[in-house]
gemmi code that builds the backbone of each chain (N, CA, C; Angstrom):
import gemmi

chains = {
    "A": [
        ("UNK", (0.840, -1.206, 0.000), (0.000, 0.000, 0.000), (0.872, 1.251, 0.000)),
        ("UNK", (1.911, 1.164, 0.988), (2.848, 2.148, 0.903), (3.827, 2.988, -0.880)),
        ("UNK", (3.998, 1.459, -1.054), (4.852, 1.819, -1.951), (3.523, 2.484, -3.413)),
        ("UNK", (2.275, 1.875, -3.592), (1.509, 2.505, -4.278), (1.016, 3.959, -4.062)),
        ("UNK", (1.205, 4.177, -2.758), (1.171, 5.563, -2.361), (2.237, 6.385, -2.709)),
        ("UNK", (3.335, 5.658, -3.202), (4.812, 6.708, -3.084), (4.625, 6.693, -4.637)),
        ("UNK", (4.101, 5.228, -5.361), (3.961, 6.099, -6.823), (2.706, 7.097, -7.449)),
        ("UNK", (2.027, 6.795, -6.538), (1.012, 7.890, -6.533), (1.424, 9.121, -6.877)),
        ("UNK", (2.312, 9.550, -5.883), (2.812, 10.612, -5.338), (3.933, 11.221, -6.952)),
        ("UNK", (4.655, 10.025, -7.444), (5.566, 10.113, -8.220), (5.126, 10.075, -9.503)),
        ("UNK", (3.647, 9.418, -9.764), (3.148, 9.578, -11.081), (2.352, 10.911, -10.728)),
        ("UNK", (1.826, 11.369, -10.186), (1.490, 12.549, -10.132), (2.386, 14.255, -10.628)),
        ("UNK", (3.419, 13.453, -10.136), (4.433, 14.897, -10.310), (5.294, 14.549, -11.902)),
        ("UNK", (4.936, 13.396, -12.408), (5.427, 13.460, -13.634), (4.647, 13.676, -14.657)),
        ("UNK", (3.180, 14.021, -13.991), (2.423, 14.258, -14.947), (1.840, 12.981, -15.985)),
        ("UNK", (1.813, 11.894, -15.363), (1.751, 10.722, -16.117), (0.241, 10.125, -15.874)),
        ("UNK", (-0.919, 10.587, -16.179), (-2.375, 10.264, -16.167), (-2.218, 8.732, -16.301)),
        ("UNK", (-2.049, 8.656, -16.858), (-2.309, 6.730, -17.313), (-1.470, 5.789, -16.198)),
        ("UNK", (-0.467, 6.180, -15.821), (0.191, 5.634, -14.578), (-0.317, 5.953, -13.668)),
        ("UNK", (-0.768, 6.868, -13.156), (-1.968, 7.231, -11.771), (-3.067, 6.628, -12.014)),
        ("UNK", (-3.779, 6.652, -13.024), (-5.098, 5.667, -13.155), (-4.996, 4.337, -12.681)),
        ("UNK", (-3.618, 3.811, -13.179), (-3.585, 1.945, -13.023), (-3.765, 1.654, -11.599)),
        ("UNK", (-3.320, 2.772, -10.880), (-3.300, 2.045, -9.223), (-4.775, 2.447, -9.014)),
        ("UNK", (-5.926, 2.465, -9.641), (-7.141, 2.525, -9.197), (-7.948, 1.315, -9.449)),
        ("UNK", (-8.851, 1.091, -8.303), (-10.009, -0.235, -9.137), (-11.102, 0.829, -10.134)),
        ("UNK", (-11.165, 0.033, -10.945), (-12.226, 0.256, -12.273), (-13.467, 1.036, -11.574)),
        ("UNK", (-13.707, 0.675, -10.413), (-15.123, 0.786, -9.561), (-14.407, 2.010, -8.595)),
        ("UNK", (-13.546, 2.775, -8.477), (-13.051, 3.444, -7.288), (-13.554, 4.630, -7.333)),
        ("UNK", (-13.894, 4.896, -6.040), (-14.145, 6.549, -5.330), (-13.453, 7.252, -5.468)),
        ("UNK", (-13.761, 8.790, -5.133), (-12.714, 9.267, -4.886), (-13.629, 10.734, -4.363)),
        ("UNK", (-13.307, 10.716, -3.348), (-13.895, 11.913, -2.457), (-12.634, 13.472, -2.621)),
        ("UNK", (-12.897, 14.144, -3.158), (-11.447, 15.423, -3.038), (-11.823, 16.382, -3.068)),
        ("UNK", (-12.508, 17.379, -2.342), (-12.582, 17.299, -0.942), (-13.747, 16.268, -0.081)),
        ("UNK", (-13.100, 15.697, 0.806), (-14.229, 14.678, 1.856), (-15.155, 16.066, 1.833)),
        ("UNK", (-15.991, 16.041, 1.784), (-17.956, 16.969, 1.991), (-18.141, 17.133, 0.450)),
        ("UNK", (-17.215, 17.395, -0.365), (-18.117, 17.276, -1.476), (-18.094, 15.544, -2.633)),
        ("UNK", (-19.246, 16.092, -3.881), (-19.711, 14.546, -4.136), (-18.661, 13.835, -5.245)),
        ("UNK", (-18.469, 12.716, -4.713), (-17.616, 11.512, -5.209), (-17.104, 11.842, -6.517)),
        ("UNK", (-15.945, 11.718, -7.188), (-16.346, 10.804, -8.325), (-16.175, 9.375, -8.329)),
        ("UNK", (-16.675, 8.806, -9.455), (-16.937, 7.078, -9.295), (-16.349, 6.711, -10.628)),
        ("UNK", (-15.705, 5.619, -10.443), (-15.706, 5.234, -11.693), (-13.835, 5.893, -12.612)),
        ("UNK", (-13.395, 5.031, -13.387), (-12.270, 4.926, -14.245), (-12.504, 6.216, -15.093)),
        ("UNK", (-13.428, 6.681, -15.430), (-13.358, 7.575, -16.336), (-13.545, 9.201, -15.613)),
        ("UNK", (-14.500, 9.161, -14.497), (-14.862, 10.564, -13.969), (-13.356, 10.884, -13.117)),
        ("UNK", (-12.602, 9.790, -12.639), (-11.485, 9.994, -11.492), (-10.526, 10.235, -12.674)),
        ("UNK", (-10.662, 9.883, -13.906), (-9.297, 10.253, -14.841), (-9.462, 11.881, -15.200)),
        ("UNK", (-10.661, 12.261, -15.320), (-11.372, 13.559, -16.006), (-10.551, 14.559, -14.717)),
        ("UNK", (-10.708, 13.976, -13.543), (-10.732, 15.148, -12.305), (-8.688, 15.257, -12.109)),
        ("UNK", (-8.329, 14.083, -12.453), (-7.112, 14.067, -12.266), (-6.466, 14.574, -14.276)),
        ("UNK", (-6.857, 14.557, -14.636), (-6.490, 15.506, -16.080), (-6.505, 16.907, -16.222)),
        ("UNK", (-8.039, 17.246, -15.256), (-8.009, 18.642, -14.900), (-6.661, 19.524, -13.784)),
        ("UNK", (-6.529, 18.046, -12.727), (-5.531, 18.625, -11.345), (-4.453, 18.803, -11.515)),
        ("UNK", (-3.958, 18.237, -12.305), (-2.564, 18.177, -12.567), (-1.953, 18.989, -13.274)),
        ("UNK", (-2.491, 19.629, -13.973), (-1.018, 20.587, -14.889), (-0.930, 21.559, -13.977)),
        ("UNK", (-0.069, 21.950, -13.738), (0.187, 23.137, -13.224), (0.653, 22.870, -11.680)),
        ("UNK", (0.258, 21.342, -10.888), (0.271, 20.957, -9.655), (1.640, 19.918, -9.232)),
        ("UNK", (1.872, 20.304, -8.154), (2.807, 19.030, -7.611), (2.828, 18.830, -6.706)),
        ("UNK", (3.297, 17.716, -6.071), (3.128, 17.175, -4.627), (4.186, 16.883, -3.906)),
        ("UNK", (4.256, 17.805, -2.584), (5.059, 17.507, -1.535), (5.287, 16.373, -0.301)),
        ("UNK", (5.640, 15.342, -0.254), (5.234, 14.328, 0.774), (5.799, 14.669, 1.777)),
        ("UNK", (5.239, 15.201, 3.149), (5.498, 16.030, 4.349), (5.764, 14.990, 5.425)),
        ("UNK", (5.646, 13.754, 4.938), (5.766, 12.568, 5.822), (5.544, 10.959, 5.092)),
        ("UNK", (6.333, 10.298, 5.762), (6.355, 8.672, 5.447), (4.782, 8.309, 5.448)),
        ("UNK", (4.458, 7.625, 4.177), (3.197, 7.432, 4.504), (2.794, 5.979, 5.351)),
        ("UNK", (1.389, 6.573, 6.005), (1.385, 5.479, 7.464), (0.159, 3.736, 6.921)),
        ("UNK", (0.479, 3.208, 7.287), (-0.273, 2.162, 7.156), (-1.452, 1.908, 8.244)),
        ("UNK", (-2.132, 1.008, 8.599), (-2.927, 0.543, 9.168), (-2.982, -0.931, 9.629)),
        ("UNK", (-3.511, -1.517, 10.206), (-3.791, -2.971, 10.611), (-4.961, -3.728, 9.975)),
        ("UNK", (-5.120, -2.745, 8.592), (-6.644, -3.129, 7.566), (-5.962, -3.019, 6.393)),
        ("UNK", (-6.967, -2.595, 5.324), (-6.397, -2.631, 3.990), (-7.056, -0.464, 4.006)),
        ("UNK", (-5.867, 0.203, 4.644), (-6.324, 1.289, 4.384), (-4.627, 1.955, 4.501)),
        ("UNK", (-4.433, 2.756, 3.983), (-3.286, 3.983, 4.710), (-3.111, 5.099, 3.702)),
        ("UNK", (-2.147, 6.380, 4.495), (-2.881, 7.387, 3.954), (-1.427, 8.342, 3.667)),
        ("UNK", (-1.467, 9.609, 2.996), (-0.753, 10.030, 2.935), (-0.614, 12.026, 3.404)),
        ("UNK", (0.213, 12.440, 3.661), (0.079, 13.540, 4.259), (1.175, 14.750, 3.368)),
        ("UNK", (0.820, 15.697, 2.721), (0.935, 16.407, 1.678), (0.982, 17.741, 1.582)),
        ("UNK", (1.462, 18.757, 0.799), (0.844, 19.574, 0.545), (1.167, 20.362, -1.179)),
        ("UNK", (0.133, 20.490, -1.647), (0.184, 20.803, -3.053), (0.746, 21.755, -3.067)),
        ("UNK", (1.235, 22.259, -4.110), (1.770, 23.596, -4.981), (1.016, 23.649, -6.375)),
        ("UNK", (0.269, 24.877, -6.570), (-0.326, 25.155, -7.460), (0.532, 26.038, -8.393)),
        ("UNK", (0.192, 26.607, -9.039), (0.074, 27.887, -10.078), (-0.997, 28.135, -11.009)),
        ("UNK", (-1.808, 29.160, -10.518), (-2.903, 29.586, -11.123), (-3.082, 31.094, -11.353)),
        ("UNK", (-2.169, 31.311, -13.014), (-1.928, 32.490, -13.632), (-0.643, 32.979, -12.652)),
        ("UNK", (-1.150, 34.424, -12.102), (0.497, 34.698, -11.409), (0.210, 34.301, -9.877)),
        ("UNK", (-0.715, 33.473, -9.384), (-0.319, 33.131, -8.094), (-0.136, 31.727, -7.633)),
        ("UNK", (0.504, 31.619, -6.897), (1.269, 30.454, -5.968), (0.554, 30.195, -4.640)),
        ("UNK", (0.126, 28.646, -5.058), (-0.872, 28.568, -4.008), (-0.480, 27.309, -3.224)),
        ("UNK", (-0.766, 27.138, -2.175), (-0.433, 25.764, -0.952), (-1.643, 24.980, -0.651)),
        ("UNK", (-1.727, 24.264, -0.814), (-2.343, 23.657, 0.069), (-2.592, 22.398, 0.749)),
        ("UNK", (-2.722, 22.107, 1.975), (-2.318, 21.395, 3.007), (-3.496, 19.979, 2.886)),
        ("UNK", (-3.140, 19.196, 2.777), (-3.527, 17.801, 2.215), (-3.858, 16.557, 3.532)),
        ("UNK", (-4.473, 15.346, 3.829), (-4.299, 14.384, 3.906), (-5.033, 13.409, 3.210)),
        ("UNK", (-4.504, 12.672, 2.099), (-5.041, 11.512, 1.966), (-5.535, 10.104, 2.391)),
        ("UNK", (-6.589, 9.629, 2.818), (-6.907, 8.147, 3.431), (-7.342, 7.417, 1.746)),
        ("UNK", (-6.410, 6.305, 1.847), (-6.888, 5.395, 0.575), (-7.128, 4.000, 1.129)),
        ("UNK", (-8.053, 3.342, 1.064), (-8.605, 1.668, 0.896), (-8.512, 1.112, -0.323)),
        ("UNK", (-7.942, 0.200, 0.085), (-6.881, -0.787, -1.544), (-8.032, -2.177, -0.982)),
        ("UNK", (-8.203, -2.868, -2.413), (-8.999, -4.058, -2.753), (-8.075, -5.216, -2.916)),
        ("UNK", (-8.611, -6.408, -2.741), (-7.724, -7.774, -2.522), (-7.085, -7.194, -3.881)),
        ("UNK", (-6.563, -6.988, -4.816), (-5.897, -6.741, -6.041), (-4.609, -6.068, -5.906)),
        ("UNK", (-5.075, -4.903, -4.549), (-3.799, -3.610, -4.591), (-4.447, -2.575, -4.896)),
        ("UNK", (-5.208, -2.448, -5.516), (-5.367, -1.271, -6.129), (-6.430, -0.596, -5.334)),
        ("UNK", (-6.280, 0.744, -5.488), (-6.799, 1.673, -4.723), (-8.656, 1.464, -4.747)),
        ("UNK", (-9.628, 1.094, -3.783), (-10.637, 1.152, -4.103), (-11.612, 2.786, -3.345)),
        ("UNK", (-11.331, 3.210, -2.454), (-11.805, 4.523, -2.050), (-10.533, 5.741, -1.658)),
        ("UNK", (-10.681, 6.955, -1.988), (-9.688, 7.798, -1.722), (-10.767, 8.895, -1.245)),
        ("UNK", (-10.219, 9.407, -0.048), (-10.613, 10.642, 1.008), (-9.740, 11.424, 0.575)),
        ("UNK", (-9.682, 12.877, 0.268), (-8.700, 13.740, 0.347), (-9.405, 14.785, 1.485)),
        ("UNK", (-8.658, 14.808, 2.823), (-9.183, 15.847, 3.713), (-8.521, 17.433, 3.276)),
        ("UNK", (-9.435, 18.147, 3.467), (-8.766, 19.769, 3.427), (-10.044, 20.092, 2.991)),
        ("UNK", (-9.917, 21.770, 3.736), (-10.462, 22.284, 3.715), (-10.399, 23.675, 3.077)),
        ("UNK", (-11.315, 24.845, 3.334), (-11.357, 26.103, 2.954), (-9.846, 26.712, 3.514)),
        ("UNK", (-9.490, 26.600, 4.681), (-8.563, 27.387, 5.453), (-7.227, 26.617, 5.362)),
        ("UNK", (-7.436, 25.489, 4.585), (-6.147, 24.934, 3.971), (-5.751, 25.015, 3.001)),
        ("UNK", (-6.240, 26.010, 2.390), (-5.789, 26.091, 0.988), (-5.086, 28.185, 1.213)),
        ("UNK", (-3.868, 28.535, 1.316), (-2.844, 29.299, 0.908), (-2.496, 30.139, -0.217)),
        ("UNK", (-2.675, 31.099, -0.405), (-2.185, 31.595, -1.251), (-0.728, 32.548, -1.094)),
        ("UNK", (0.215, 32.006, -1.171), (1.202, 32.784, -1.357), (1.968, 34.273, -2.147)),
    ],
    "B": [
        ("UNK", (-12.153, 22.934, 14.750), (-11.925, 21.355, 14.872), (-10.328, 21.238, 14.694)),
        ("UNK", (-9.851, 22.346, 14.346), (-8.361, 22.591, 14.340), (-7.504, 22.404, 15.746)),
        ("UNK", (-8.774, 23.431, 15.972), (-8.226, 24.022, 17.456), (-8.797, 22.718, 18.762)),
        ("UNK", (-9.735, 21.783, 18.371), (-9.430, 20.767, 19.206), (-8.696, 19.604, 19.146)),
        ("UNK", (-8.483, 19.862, 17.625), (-7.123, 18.770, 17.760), (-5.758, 19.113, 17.780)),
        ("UNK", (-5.486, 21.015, 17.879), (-4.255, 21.079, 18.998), (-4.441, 20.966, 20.125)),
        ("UNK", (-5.744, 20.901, 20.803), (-5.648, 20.802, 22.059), (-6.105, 19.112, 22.129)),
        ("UNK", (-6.065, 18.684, 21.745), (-5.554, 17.010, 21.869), (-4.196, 16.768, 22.012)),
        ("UNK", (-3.524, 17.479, 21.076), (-2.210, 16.734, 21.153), (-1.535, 17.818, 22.500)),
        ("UNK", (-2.140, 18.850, 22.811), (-1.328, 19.329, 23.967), (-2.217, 19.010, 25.361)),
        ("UNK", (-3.184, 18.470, 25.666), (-3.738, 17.534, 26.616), (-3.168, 16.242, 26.758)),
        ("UNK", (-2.489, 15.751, 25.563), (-2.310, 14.585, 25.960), (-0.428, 14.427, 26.091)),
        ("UNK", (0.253, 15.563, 25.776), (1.474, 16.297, 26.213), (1.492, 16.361, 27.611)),
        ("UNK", (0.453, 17.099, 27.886), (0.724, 17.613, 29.437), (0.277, 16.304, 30.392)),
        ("UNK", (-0.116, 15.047, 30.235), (-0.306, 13.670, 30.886), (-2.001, 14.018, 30.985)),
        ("UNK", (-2.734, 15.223, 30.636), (-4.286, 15.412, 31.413), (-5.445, 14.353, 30.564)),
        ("UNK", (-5.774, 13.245, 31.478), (-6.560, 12.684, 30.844), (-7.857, 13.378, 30.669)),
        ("UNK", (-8.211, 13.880, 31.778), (-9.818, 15.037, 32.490), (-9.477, 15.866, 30.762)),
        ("UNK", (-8.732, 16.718, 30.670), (-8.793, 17.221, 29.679), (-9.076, 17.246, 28.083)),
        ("UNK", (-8.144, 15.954, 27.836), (-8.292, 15.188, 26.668), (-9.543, 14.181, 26.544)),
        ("UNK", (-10.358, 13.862, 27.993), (-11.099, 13.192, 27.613), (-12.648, 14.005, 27.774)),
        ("UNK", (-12.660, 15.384, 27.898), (-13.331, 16.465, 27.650), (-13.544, 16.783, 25.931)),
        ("UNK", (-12.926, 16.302, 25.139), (-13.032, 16.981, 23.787), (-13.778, 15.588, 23.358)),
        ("UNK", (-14.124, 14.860, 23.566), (-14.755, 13.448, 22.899), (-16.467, 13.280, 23.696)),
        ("UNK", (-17.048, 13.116, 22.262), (-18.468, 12.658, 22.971), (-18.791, 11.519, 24.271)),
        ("UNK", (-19.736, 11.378, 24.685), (-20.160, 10.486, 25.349), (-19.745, 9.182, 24.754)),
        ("UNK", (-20.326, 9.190, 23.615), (-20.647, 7.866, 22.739), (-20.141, 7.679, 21.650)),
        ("UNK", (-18.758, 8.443, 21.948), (-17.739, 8.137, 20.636), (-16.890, 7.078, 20.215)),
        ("UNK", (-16.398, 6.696, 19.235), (-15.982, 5.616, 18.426), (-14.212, 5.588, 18.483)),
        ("UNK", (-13.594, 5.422, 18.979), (-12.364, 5.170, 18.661), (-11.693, 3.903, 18.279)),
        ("UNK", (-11.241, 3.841, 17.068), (-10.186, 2.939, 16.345), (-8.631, 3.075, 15.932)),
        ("UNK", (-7.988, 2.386, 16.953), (-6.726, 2.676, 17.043), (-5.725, 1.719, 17.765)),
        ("UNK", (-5.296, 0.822, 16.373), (-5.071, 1.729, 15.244), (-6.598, 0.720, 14.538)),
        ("UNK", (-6.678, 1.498, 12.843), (-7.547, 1.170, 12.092), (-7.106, -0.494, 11.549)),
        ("UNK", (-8.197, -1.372, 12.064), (-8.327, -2.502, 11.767), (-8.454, -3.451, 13.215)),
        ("UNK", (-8.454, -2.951, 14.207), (-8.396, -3.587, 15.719), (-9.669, -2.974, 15.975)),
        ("UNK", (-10.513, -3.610, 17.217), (-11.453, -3.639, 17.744), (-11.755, -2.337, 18.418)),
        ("UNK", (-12.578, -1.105, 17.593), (-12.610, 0.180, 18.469), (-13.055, 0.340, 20.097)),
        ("UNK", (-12.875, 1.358, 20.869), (-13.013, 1.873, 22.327), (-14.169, 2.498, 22.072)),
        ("UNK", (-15.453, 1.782, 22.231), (-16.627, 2.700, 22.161), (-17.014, 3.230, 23.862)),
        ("UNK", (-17.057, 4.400, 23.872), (-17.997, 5.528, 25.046), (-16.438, 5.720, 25.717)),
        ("UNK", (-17.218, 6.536, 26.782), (-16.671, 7.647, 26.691), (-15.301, 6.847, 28.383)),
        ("UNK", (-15.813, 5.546, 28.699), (-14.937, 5.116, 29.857), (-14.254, 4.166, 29.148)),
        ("UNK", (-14.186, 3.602, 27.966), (-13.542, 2.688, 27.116), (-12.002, 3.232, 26.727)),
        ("UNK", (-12.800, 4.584, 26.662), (-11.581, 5.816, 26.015), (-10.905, 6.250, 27.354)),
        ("UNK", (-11.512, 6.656, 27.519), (-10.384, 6.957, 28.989), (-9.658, 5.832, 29.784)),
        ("UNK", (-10.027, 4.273, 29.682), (-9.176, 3.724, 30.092), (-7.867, 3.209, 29.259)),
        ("UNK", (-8.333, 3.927, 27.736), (-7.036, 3.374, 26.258), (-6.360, 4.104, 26.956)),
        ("UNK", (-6.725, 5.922, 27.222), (-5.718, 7.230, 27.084), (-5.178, 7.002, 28.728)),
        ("UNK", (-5.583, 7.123, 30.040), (-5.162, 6.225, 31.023), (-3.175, 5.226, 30.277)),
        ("UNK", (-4.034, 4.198, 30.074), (-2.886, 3.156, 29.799), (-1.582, 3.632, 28.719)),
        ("UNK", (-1.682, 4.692, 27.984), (-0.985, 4.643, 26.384), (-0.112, 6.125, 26.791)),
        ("UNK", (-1.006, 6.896, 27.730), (0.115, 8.659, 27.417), (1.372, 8.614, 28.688)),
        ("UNK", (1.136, 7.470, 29.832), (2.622, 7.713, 30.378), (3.403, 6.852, 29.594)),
        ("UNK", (4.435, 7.448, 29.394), (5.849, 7.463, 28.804), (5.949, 7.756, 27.251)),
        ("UNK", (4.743, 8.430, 26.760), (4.724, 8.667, 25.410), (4.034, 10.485, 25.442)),
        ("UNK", (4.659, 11.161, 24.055), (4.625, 12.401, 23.699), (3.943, 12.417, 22.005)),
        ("UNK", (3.479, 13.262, 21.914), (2.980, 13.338, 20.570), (4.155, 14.620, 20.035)),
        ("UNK", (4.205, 14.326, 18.724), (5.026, 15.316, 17.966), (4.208, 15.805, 16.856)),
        ("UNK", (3.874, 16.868, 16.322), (2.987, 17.152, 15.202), (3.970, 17.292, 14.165)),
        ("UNK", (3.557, 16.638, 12.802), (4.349, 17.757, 11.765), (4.187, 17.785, 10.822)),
        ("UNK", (2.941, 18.002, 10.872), (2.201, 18.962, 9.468), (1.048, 19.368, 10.671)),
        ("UNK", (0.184, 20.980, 9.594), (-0.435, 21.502, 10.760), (-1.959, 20.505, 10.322)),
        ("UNK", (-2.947, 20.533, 11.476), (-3.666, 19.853, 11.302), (-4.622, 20.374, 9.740)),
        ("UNK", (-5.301, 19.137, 9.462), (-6.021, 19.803, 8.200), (-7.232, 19.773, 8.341)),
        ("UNK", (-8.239, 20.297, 7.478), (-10.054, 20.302, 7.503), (-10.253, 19.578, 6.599)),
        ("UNK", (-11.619, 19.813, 6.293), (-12.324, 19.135, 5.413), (-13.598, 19.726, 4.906)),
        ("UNK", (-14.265, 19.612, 4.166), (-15.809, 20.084, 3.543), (-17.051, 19.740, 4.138)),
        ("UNK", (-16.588, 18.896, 5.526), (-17.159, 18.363, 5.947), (-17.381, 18.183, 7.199)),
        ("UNK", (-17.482, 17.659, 8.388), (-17.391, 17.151, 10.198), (-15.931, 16.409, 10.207)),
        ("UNK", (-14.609, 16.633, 9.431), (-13.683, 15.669, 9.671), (-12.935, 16.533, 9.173)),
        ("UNK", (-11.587, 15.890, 9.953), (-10.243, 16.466, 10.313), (-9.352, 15.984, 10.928)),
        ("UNK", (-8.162, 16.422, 10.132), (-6.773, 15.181, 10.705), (-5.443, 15.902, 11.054)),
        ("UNK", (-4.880, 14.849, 11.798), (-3.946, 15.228, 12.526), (-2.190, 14.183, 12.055)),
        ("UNK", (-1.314, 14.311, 11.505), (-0.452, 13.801, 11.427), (1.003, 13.985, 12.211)),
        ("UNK", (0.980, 12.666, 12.881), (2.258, 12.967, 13.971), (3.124, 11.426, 14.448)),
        ("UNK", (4.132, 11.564, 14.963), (4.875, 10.792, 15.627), (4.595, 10.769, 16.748)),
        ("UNK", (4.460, 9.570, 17.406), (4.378, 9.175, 18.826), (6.071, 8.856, 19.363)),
        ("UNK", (6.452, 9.732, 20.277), (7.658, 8.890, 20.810), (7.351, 8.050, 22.264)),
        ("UNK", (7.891, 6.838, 22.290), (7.760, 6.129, 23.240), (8.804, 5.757, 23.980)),
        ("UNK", (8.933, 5.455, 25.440), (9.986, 5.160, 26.318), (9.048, 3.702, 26.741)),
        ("UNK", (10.070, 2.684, 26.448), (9.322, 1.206, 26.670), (10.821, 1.016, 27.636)),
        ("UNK", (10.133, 1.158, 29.058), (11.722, 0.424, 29.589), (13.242, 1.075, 29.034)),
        ("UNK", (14.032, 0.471, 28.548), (15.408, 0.957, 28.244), (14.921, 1.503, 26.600)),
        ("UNK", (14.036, 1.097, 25.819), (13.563, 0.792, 24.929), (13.329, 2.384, 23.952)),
        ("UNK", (13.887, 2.798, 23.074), (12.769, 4.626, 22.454), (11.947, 3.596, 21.270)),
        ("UNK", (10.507, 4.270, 21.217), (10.362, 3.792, 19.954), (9.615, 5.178, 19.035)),
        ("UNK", (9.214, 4.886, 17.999), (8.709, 6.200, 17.282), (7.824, 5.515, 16.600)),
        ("UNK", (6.208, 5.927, 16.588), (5.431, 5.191, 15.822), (4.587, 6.536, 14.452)),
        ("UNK", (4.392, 6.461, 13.375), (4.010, 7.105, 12.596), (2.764, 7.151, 12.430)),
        ("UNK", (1.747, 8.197, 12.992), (0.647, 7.619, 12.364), (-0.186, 9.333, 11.888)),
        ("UNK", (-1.555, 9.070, 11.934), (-2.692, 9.952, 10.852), (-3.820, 9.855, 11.805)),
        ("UNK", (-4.064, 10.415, 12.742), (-5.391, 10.697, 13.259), (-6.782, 11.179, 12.623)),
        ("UNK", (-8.026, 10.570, 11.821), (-9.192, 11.437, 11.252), (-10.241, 11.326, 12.403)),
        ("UNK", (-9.920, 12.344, 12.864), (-11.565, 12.541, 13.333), (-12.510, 13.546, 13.097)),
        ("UNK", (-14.556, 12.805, 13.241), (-15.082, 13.047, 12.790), (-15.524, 13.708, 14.194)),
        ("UNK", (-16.727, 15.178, 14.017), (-17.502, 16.013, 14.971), (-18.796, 16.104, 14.821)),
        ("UNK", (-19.319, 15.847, 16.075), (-20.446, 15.816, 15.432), (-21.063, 17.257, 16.290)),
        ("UNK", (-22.383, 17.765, 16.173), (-22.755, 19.051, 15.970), (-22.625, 19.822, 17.712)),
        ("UNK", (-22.182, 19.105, 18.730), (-21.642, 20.031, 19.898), (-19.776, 20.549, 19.668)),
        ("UNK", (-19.741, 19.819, 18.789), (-17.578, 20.351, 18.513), (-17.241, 18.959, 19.038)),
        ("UNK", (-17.454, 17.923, 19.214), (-17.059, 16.851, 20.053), (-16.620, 15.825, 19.375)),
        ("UNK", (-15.569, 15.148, 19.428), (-15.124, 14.386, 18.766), (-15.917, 12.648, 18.905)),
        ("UNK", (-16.633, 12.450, 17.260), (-17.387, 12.055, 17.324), (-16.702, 9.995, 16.796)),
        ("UNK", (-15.789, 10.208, 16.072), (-15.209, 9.077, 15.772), (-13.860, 9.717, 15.798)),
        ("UNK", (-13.013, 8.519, 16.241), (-11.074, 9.032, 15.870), (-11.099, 7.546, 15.419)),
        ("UNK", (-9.968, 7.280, 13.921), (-9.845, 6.444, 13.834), (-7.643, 6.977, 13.551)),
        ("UNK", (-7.307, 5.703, 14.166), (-5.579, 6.381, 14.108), (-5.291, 4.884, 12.741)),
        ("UNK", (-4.853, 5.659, 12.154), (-3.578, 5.193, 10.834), (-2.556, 4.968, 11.020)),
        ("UNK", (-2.074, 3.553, 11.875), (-0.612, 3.227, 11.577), (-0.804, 1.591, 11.370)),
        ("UNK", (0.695, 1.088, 11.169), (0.630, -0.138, 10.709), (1.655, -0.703, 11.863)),
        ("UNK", (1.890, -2.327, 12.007), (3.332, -2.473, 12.441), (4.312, -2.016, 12.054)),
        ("UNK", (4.542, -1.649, 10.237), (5.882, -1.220, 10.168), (5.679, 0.210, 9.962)),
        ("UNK", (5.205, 1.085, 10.914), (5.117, 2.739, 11.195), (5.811, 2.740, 12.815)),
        ("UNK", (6.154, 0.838, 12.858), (7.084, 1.011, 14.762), (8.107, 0.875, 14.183)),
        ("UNK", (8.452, 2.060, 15.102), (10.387, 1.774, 14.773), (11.115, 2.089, 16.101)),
        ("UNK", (11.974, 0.990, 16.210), (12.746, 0.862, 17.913), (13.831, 1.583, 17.335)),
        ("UNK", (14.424, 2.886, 18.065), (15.103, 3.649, 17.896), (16.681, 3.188, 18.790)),
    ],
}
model = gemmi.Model(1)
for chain_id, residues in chains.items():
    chain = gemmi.Chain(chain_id)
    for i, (resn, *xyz) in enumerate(residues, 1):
        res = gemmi.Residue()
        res.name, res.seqid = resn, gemmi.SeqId(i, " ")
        for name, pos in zip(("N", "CA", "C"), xyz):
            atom = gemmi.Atom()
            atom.name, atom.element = name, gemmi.Element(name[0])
            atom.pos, atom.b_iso = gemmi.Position(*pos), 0.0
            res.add_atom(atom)
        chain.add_residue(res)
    model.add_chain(chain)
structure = gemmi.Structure()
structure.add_model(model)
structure.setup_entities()
């Protein structure tokens, strides 16, 4: 789980959509921000992560932690650029992986007052 | 919900159980870590926090984060004095509030290999 979290982390910052997709189940959630609604599904979680990424990268602020289940999470904080400003914001991910490996629900916590503008 | 989960980790700094076990509902849920049998109400919990905060300190390091929602997390190191023993455990605190500010579920994120005997 760990190490799918660290390529998470590493296909993300290379900008590599199709390598971030594979660590998902076909059927996977994905809550970003936890309060608002899901996306579901291989195609809506590729759409949201096609949109997130240009311009974004990810800081891993800590070893990511495991659990005594099939869950563990990661702790973050983005760097944006949107036009001329530089933005932060402060992250934790909870992911649940399916007998396969692959990611079946993703929480991204943060909120209004976690998000920075520099 | 920020501000009660710095004052978690500095209630449970200063050894005050009365204190730390002031920020949790009556009839709250604790799982910890995630995948073991939770501490439901409110004397279940106080006899975990009782047994677990002498000889251990919390370290924060990332600031806590929000959410869109009743949930919010906390990422930190536990240091432990086991006998001659240091250990350092890694974990991800989410907890959920429910509508008095009270911590309504904590579930903690670590694994066996987030122990490390120092």
């Amino acid at each position: 789980m760990k190490k799918s979290l660290q390529e998470y982390v590493d296909a993300f910052n290379a900008k590599d959509v199709d390598r971030l997709i594979s660590l998902f189940a076909d059927d996977a959630k994905v809550e970003d921000p936890v309060g608002k609604p899901a996306k579901v599904g291989r195609q809506e979680i590729e759409s949201f992560y096609r949109e997130s990424m240009p311009g974004s990268t990810l800081e891993l602020l800590a070893p990511p932690r495991g659990s005594h289940s099939n869950a563990a999470t990661i702790t973050f904080a983005v760097h944006s650029q949107m036009g001329e400003h530089s933005i932060r914001i402060e992250v934790t991910d909870v992911m649940t992986f399916d007998s396969n490996g692959k990611i079946a629900t993703m929480h991204a916590y943060w909120g209004p007052d976690d998000v920075q503008q520099l």
